[in-house]
C-alpha positions in Angstrom: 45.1 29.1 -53.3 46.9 27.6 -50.3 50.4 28.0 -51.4 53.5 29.0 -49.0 55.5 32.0 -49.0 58.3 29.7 -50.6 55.9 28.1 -53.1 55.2 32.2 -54.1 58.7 33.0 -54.1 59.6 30.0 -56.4 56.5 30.7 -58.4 57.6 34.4 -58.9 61.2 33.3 -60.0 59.6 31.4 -62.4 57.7 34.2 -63.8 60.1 36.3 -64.1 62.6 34.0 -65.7 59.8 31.8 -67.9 62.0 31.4 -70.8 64.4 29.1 -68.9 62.2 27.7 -66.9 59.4 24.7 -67.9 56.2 24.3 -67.5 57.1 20.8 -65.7 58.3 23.3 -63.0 55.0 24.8 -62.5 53.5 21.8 -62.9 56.0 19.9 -59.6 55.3 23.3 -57.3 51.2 22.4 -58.0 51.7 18.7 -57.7 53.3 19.1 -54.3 50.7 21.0 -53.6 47.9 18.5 -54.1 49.6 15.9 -52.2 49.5 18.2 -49.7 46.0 18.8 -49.5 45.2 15.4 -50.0 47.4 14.7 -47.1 45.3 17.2 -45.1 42.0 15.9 -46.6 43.2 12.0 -44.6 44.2 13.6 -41.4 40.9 16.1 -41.0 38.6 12.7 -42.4 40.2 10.9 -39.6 39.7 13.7 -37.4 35.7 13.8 -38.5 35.0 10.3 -37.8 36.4 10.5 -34.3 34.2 13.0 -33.5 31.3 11.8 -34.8 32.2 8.5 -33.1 32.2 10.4 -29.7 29.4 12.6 -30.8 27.2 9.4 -31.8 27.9 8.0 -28.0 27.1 10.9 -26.5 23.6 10.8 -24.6 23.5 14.9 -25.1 21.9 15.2 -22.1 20.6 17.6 -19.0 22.6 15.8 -17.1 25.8 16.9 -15.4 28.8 16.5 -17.5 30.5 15.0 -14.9 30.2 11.7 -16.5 30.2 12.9 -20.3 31.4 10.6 -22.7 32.9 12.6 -24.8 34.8 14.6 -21.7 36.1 11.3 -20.4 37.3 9.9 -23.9 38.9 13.2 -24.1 40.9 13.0 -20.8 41.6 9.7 -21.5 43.3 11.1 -25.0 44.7 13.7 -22.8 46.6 11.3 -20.9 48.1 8.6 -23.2 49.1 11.7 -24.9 51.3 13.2 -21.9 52.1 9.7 -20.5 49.8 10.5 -18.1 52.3 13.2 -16.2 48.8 15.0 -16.0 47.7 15.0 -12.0 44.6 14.5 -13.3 45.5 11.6 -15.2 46.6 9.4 -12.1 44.3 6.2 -11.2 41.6 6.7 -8.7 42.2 3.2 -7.2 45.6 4.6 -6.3 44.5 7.4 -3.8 41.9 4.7 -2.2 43.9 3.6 1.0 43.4 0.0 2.2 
């Protein structure tokens, strides 16, 4: 059911102690748990309608992928992400010498 190693352990301790513990407790451990999952559901929804963004401007073509949208929106990613440390990353007017 998705639950953590700690969720189980604080589930079993409830189990095995049920008299003093309350169903409120059971009920807070799957509560968490949902908002969780939601929380997953937003980030992975997000994640889907970037890709079908990229996907959607995609030509899907024969052609090489040389000039791919999705590669270059990818590298592009790739480099705001590292702060464009990456070699790869560096500006193409930069290594044109006047």
């Amino acid at each position: 059911m998705g639950f953590s190693l700690a969720d189980i352990h604080e589930l079993l301790s409830i189990r095995v102690d049920k008299s003093h513990k309350t169903c409120m407790d059971v009920k807070d451990i799957a509560d968490g748990k949902i908002r969780e999952i939601q929380e997953k559901i937003k980030v992975l929804e997000q994640f889907q309608r970037s890709l079908v963004a990229l996907s959607s401007a995609c030509c899907g073509g024969p052609e090489s992928a040389e000039h791919c949208s999705i590669m270059e929106s990818l590298e592009v990613f790739a480099c705001e992400e590292s702060g464009s440390s990456v070699p790869s990353c560096s500006d193409p007017e930069d290594s044109v010498e006047s």
